[in-house]
RORO-840715 format. One line per field, with one value per residue: residue number from 1; y, z, x of N, C-alpha, C in turn; residue in one letter. Coordinates in steps of 0.2 Angstrom, whole numbers, plus 5000, padded with zeros to 4 digits. Example, Ala and Ser with C-alpha at 12.3 -4.5 7.8 and 13.67 -1.06 7.14 Angstrom:
pos: 1  2
n.v: 4972  4989
n.w: 5039  5035
n.u: 5066  5064
ca.v: 4978  4995
ca.w: 5039  5036
ca.u: 5062  5068
c.v: 4984  5000
c.w: 5039  5039
c.u: 5066  5064
code: A  S
This chain:
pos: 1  2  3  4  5  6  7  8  9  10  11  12  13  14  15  16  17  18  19  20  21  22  23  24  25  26  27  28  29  30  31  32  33  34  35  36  37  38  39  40  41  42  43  44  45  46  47  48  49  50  51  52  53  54  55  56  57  58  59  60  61  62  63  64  65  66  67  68  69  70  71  72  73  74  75  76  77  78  79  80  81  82  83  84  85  86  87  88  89  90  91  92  93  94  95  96  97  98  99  100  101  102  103  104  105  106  107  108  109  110  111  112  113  114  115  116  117  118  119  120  121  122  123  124  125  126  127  128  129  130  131  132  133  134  135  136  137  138  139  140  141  142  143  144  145  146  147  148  149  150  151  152  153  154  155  156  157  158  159  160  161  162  163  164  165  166  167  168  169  170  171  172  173  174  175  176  177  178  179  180  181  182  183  184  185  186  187  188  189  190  191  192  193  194  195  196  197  198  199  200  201  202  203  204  205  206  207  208  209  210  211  212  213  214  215  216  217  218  219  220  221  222  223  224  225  226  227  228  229  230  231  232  233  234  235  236  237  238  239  240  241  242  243  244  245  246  247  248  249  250  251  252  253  254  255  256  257  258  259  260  261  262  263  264  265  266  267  268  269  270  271  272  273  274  275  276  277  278  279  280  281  282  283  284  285  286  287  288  289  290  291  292  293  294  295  296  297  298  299  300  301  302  303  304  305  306  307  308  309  310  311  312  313  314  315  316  317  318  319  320  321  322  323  324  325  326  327  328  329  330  331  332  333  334  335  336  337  338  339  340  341  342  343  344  345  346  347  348  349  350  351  352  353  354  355  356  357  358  359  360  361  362  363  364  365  366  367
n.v: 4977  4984  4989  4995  5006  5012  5019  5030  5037  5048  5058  5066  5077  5077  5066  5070  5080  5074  5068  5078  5082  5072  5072  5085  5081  5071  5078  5087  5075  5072  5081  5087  5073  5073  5088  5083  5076  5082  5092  5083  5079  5091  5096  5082  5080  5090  5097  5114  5131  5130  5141  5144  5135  5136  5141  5130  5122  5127  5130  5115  5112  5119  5111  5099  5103  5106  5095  5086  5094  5093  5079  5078  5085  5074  5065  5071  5072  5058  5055  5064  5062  5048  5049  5056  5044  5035  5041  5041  5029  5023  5029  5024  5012  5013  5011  4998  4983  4968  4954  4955  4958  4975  4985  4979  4978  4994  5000  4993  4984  4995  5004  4997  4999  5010  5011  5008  5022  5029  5025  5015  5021  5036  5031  5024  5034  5039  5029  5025  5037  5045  5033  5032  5044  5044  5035  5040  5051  5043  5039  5049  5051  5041  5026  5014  5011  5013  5004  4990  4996  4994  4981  4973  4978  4974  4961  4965  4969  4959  4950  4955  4955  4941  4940  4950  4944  4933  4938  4946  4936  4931  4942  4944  4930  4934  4946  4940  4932  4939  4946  4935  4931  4945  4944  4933  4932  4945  4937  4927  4936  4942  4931  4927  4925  4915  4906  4903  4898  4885  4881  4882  4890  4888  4881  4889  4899  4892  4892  4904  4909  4901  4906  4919  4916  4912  4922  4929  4919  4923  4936  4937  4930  4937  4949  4938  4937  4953  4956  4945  4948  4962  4958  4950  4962  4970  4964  4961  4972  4977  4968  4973  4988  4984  4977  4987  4995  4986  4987  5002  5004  4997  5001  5014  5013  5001  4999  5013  5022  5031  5045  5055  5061  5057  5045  5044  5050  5043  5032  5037  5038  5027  5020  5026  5025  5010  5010  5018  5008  4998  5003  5003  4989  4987  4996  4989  4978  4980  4986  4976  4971  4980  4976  4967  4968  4976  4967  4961  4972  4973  4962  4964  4973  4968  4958  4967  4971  4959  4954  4967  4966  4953  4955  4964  4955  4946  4954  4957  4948  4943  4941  4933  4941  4936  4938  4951  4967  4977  4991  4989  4987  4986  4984  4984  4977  4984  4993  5008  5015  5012  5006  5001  5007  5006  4999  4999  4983  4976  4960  4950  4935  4927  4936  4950  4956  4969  4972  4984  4996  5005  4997  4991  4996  4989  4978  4963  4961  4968  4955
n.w: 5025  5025  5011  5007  5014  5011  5002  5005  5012  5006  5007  5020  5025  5023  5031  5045  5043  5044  5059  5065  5063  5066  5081  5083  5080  5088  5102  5098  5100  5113  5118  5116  5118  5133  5135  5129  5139  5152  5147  5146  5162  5167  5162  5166  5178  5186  5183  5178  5171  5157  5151  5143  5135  5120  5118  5124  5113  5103  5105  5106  5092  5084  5091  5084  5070  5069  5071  5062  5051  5056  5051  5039  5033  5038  5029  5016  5016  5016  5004  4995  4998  4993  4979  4974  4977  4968  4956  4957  4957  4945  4933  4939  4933  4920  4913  4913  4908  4907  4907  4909  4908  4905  4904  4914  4925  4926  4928  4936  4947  4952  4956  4965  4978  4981  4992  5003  5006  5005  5014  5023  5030  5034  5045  5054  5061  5068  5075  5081  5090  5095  5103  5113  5119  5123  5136  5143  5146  5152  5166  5173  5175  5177  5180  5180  5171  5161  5162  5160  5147  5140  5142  5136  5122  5114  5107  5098  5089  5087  5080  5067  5061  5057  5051  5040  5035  5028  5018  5011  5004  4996  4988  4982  4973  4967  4959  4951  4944  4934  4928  4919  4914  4905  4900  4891  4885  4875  4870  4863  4855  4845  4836  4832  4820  4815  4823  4821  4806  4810  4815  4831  4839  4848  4858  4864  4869  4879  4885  4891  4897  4909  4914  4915  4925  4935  4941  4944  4955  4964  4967  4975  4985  4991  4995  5000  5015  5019  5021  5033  5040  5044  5052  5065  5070  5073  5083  5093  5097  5100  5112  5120  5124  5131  5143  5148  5151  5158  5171  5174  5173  5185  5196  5197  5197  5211  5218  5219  5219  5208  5200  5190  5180  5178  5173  5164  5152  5154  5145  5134  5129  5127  5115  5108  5110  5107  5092  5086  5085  5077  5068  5062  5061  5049  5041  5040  5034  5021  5017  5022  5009  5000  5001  4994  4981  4982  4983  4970  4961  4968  4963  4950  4950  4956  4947  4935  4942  4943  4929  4926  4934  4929  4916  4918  4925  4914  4908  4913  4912  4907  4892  4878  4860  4848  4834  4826  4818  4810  4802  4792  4774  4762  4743  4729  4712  4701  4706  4710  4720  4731  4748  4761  4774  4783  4792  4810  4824  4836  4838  4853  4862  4865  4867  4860  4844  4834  4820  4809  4797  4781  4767  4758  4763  4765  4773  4774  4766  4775  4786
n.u: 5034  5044  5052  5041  5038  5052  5051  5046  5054  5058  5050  5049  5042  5030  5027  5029  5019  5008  5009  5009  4995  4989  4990  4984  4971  4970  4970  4957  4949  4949  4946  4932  4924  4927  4921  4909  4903  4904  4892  4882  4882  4878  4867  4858  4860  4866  4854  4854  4859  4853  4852  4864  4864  4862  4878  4887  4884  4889  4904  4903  4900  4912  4924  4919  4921  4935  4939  4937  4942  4956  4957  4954  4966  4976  4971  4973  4985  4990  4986  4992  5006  5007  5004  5014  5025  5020  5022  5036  5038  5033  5042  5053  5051  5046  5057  5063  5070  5063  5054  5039  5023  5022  5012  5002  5010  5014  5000  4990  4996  5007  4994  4992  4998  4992  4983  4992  4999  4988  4978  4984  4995  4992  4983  4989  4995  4986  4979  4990  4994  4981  4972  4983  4984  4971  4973  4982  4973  4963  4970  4969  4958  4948  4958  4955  4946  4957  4966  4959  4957  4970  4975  4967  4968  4979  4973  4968  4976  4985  4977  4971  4985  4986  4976  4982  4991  4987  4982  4990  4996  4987  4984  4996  4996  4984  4987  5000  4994  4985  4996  4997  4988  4986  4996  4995  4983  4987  4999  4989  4979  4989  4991  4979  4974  4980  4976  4961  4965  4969  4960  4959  4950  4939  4947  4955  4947  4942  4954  4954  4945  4947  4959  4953  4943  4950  4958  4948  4942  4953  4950  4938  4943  4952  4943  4932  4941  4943  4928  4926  4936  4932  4920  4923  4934  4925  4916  4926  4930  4919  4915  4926  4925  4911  4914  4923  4911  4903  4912  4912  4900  4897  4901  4897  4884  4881  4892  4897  4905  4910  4907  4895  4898  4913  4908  4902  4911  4922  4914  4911  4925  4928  4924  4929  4943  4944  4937  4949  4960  4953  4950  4963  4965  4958  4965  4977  4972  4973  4984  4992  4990  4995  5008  5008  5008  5020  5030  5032  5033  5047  5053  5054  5064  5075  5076  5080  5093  5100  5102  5110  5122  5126  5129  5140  5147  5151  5157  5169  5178  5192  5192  5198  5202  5193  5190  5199  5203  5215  5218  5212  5208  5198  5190  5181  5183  5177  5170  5168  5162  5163  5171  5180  5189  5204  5199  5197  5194  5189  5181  5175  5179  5161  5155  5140  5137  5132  5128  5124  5116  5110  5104  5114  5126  5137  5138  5136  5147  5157  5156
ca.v: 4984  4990  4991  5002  5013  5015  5024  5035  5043  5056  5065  5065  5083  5074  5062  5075  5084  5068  5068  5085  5080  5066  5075  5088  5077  5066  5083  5086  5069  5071  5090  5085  5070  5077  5094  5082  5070  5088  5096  5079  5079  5099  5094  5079  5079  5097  5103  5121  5130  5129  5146  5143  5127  5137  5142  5124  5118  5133  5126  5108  5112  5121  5107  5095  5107  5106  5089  5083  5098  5087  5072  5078  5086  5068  5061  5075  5072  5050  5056  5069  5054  5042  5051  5057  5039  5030  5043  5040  5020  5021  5033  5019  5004  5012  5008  4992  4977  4964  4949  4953  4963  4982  4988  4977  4984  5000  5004  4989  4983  5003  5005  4994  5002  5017  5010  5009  5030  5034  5023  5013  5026  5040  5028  5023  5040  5042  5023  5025  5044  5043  5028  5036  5051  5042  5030  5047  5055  5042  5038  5054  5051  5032  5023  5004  5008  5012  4997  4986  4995  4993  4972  4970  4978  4970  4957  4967  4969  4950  4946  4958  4954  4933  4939  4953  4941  4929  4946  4949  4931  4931  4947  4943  4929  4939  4952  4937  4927  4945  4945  4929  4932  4950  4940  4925  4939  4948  4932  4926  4942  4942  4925  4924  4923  4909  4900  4903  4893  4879  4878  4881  4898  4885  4879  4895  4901  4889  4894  4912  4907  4897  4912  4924  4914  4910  4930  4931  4918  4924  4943  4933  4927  4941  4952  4936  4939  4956  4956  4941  4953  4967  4956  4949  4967  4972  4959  4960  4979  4977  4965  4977  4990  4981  4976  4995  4999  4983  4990  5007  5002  4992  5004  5021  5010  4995  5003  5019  5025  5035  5052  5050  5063  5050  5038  5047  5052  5037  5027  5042  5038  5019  5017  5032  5019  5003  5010  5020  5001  4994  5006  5002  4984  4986  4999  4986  4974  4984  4988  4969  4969  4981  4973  4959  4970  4980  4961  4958  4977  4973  4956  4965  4978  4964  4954  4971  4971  4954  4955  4971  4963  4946  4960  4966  4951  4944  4961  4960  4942  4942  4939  4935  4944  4931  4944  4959  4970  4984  4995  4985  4991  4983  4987  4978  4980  4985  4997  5014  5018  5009  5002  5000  5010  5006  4998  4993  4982  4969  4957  4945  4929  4926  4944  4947  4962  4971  4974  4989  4999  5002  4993  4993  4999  4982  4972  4957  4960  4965  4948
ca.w: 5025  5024  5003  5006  5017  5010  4993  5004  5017  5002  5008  5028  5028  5022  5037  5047  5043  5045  5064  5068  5061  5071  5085  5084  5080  5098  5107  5097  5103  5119  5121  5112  5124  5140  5137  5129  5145  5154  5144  5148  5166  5168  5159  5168  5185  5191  5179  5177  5166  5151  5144  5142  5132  5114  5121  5124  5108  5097  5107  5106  5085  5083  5092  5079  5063  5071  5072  5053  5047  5055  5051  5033  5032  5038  5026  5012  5017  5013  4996  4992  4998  4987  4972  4972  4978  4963  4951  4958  4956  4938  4933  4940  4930  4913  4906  4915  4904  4909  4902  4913  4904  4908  4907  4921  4930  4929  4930  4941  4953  4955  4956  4971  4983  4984  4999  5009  5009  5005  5021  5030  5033  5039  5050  5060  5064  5069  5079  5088  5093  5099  5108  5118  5123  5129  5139  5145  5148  5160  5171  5179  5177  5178  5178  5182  5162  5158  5163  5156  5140  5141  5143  5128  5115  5110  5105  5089  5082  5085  5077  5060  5059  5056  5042  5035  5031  5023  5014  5008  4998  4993  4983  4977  4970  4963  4952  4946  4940  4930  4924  4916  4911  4902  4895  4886  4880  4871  4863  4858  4849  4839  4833  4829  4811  4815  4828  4816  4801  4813  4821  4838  4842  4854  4865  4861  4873  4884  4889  4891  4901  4912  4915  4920  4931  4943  4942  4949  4962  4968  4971  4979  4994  4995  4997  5008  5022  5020  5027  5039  5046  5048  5056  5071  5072  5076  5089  5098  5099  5104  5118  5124  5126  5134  5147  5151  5152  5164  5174  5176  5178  5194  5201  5199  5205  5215  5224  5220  5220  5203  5201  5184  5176  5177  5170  5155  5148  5151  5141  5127  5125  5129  5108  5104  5110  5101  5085  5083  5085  5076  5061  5062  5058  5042  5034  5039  5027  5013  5019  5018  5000  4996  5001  4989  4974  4980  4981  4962  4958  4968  4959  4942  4952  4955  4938  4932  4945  4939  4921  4924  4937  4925  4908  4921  4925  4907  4903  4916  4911  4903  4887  4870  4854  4841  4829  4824  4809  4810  4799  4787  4769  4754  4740  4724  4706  4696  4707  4713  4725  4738  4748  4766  4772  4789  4796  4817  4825  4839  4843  4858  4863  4869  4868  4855  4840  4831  4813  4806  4794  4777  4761  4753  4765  4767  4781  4774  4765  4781  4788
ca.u: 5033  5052  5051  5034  5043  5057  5048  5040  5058  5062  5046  5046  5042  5022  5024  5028  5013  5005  5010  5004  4986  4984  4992  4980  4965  4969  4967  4949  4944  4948  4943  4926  4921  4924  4916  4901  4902  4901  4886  4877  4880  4873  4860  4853  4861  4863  4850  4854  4863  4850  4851  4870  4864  4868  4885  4890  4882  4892  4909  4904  4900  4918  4927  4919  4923  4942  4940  4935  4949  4964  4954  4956  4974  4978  4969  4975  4995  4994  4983  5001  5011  5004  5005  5023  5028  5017  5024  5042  5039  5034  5048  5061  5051  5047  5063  5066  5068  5058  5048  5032  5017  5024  5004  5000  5013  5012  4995  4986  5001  5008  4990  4989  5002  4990  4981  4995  5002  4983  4975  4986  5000  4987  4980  4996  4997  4979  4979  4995  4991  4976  4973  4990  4981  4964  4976  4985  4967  4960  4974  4969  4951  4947  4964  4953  4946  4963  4969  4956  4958  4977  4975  4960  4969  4982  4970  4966  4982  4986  4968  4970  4991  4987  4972  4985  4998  4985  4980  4997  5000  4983  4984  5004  4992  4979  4992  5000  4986  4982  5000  4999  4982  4986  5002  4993  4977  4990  5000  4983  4977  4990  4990  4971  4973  4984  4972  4956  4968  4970  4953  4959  4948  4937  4952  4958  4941  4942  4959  4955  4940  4950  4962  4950  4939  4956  4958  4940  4941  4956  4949  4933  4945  4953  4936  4928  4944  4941  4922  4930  4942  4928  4916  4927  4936  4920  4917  4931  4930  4913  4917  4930  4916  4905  4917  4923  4902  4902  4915  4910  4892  4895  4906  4893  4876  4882  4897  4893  4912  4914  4905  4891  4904  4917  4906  4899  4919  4925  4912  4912  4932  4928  4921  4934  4950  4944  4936  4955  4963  4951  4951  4970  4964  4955  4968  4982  4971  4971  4991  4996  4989  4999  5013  5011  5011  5026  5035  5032  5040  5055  5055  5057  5069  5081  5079  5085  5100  5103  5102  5116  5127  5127  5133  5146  5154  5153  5163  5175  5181  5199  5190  5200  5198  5191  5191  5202  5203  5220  5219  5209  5204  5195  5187  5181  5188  5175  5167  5172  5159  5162  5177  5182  5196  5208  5194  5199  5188  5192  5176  5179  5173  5154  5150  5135  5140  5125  5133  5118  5116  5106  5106  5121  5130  5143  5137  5139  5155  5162  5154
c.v: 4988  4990  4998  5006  5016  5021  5030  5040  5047  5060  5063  5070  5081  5069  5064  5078  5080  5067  5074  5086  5078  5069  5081  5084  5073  5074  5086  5080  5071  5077  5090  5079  5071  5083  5091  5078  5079  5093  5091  5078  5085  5100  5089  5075  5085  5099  5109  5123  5130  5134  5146  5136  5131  5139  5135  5121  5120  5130  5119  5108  5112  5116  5100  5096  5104  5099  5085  5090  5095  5083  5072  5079  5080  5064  5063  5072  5063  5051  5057  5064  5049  5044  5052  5050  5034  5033  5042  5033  5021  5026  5028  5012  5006  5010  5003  4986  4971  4960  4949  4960  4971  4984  4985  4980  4989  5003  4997  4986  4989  5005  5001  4995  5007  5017  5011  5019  5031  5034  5021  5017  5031  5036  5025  5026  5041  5035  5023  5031  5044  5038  5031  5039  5049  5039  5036  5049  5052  5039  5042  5055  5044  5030  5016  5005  5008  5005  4993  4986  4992  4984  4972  4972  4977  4964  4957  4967  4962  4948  4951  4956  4946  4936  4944  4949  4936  4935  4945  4944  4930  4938  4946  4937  4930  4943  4947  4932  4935  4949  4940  4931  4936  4948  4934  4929  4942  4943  4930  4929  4942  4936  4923  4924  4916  4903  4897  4897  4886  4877  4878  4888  4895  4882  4884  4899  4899  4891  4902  4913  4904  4903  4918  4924  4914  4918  4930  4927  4919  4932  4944  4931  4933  4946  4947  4938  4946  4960  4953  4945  4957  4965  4956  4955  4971  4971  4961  4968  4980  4974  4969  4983  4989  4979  4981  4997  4994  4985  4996  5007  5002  4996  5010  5016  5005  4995  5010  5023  5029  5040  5048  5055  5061  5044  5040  5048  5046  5030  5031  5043  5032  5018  5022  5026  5013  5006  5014  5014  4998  4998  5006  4995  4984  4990  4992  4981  4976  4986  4981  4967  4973  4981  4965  4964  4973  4974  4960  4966  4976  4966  4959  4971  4973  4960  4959  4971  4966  4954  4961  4968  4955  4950  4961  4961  4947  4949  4963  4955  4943  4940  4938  4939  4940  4935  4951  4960  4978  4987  4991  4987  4987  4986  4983  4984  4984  4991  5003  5017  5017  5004  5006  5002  5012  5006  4996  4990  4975  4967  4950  4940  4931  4934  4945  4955  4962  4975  4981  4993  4998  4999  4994  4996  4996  4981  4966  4955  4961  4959  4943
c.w: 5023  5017  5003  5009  5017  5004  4998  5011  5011  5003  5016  5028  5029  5028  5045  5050  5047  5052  5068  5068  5064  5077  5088  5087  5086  5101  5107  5101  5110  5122  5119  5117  5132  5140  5134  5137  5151  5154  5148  5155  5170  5167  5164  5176  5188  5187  5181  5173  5159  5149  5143  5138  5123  5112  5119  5117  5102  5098  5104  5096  5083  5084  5085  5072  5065  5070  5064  5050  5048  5052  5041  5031  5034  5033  5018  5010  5015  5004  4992  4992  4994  4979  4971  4973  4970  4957  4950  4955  4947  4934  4931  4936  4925  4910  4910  4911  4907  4905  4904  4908  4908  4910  4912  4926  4932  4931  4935  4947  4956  4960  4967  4977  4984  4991  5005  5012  5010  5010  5026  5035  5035  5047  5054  5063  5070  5076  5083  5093  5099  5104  5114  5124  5128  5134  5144  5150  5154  5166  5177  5178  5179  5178  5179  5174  5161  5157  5159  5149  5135  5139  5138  5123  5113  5108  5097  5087  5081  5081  5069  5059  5055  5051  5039  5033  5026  5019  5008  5000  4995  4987  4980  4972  4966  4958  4948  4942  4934  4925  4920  4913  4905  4896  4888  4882  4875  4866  4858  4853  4844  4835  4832  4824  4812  4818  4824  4809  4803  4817  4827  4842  4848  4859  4865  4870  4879  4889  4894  4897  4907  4917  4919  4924  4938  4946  4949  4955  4967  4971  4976  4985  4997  5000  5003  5017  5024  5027  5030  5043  5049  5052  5065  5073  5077  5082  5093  5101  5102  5110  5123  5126  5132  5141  5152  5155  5159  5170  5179  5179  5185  5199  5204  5201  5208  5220  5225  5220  5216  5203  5191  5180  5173  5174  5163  5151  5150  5147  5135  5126  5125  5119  5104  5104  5103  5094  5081  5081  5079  5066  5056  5058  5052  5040  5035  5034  5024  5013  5017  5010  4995  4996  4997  4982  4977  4978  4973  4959  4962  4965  4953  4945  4951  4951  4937  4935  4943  4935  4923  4929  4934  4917  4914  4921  4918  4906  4907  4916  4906  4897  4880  4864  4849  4836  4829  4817  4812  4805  4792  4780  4762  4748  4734  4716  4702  4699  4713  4719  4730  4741  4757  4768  4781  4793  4804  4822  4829  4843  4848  4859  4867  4871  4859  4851  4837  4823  4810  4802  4786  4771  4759  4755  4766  4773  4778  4766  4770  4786  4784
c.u: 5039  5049  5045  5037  5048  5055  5046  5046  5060  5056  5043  5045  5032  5022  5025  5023  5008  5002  5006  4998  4986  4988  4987  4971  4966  4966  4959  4945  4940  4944  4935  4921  4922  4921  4909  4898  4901  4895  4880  4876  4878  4868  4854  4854  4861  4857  4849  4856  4859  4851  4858  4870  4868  4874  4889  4889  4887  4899  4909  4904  4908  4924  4926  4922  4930  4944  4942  4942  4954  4962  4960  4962  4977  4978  4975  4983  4994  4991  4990  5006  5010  5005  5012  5026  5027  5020  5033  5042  5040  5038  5054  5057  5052  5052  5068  5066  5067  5052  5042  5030  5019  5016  5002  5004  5013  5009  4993  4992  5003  5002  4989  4991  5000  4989  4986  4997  4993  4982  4976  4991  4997  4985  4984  4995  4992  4979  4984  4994  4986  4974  4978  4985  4974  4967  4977  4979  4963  4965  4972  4963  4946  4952  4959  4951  4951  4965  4966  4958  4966  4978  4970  4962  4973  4980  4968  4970  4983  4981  4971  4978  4990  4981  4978  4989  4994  4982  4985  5000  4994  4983  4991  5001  4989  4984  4997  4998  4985  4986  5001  4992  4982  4989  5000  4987  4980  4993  4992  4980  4980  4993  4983  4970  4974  4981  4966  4959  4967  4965  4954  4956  4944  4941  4956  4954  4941  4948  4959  4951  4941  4954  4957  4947  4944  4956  4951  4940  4945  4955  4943  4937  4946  4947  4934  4933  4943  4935  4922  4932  4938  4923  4917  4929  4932  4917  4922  4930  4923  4913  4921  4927  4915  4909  4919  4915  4901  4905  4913  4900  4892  4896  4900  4886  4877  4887  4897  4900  4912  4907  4901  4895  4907  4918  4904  4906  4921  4920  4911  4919  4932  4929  4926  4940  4948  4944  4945  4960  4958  4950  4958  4970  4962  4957  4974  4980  4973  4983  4994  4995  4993  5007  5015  5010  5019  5033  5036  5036  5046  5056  5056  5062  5076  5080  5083  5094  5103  5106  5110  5121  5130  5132  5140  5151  5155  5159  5170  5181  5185  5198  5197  5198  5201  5194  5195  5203  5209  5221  5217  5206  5203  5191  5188  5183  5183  5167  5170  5168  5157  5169  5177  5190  5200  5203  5198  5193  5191  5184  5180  5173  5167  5154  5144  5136  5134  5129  5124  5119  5112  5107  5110  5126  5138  5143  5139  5147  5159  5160  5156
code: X  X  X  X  X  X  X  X  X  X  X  X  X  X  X  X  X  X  X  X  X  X  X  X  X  X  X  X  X  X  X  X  X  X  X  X  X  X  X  X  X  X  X  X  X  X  X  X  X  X  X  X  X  X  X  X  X  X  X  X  X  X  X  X  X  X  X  X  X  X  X  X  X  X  X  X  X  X  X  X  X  X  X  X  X  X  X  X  X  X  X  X  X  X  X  X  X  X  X  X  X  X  X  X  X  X  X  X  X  X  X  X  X  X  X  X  X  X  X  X  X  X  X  X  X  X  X  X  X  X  X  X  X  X  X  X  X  X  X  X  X  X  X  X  X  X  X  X  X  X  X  X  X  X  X  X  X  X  X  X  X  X  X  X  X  X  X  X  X  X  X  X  X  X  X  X  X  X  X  X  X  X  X  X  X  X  X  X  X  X  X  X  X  X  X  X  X  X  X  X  X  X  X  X  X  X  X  X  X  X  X  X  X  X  X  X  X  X  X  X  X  X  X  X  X  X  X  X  X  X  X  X  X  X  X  X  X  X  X  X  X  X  X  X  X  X  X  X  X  X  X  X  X  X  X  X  X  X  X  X  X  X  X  X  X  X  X  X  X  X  X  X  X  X  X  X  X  X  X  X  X  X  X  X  X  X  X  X  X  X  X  X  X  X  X  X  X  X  X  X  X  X  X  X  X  X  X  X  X  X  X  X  X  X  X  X  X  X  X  X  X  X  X  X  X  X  X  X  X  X  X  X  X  X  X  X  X  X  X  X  X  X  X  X  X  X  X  X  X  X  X  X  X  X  X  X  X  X  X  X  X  X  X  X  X  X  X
């Protein structure tokens, strides 16, 4: 993840923003299920209170509206960050020299680090926040759910980290399977006079078919770990539930100890905790996928570092000069319109010299 985050510290004022979304939106959750766990217990334990039912409802509305407006502004700020990061990356590739298919590069791998600013970097914000503040919220109204919930969740993150890292090499996989795929599409096109000569247009086919089937099987794993990951995530967050609701159950009718206030907000923050962990899990999928494209741009990052750190030291090596010309001038007898005059010119060993120029200009009289 360092390389993804690095692209994206020249706009912290967006991850900033980012924080204050999901910062706001914890305090809707929380202000949202206790005044609903509220509304429910005036309703069906003191029963009173009803002609102030469209009061609560007009609140209970407002706080939801408040809610979906951060939700979005969170959402809005990874969109803004995605764009200016994807438009920064292909800026620094276009003029990279590199033997991999640029089109593939640019648009389908660029293409595939959206996920991370769009989905997974909002939802860090939103996953670590939130969870916080429900943890915060019932210490001092249930602290025994706290706890539980405290010990069941780190089970998620360990359960979606072991599918995101096979995520990660499965789609560095997949991009280039689709670079070698694009690469062999384009030589074969333009040699298909030459294949049709030779009668190879049928193993021609077969190659091409070969090529794109791997493509497919390999976007088929990724997808099936996906719905893998969401099944279990699911599960697990349901189990951790289900253990909260048994908790609290036994306590309000078998011990009798918690108030049905007490029980109602802590089971309407119980699905609030997990699903924000668990919603963390299925961006962090989509997050390690796009940490196997951003490996193949810094893979053509450093060829290019290479490539110039290899010219430098060629050029810094004590070379001879093979060749010199001082004040060099020719010219032929029997024509006036052309002649060579104090020419200087020192080539050196194992460097590579591009002589140009158009017809008739003397290239290869000076060669």
């Amino acid at each position: 993840m360092k390389e993804l985050t690095k692209y994206s510290m020249e706009y912290k004022l967006l991850q900033i923003f980012m924080f204050l979304a999901s910062l706001l939106l914890s305090l809707t959750v929380i202000f949202q299920n206790i005044y609903l766990g509220k509304i429910i217990n005036q309703m069906l334990v003191v029963k009173s209170g009803y002609e102030q039912l469209y009061l609560w409802l007009g609140i209970l509305l407002a706080v939801l509206l408040l809610r979906a407006c951060f939700n979005y502004l969170n959402q809005l700020s990874g969109q803004q960050l995605s764009f200016k990061v994807k438009r920064d990356v292909r800026h620094n590739l276009i003029n990279k020299d590199t033997e991999r298919s640029k089109v593939t590069i640019l648009t389908e791998v660029v293409e595939g680090i959206h996920p991370f600013y769009e989905s997974y970097l909002p939802q860090v914000f939103k996953s670590t926040i939130i969870p916080i503040a429900i943890i915060i919220t019932l210490f001092f109204i249930h602290w025994p759910a706290a706890l539980i919930m405290m010990i069941t969740a780190p089970f998620i993150p360990l359960f979606y980290i072991v599918f995101g890292l096979r995520t990660r090499d499965k789609a560095k996989d997949q991009m280039q399977s689709l670079d070698r795929f694009a690469s062999e599409f384009i030589d074969l096109t333009k040699g298909l006079v030459s294949l049709k000569l030779f009668n190879r247009t049928d193993e021609t086919t077969a190659k091409i078919h070969k090529s794109s089937t791997s493509f497919r099987d390999l976007t088929m794993e990724i997808l099936k770990s996906a719905f893998l990951s969401g099944l279990m995530l699911e599960f697990i967050s349901m189990l951790g539930i289900g253990i909260v609701a048994l908790e609290v159950g036994l306590r309000l009718i078998v011990f009798n100890d918690v108030s049905f206030v007490v029980a109602i907000i802590t089971l309407l923050l119980a699905p609030e905790f997990y699903n924000a962990i668990k919603d963390l899990g299925q961006a962090f999928h989509t997050g390690k996928q796009s940490e196997g494209y951003i490996e193949m741009i810094e893979e053509m990052n450093n060829e290019e570092q290479a490539k110039k750190t290899a010219i430098q030291i060629d050029s810094n090596i004590n070379q001879q000069d093979m060749i010199q010309f001082n004040d060099v001038s020719f010219a032929y007898p029997n024509r006036q319109d052309f002649s060579f005059n104090k020419i200087n010119l020192n080539i050196k060993e194992k460097s590579h010299t591009a002589i140009i120029g158009p017809s008739g200009a003397g290239k290869s009289t000076l060669i």
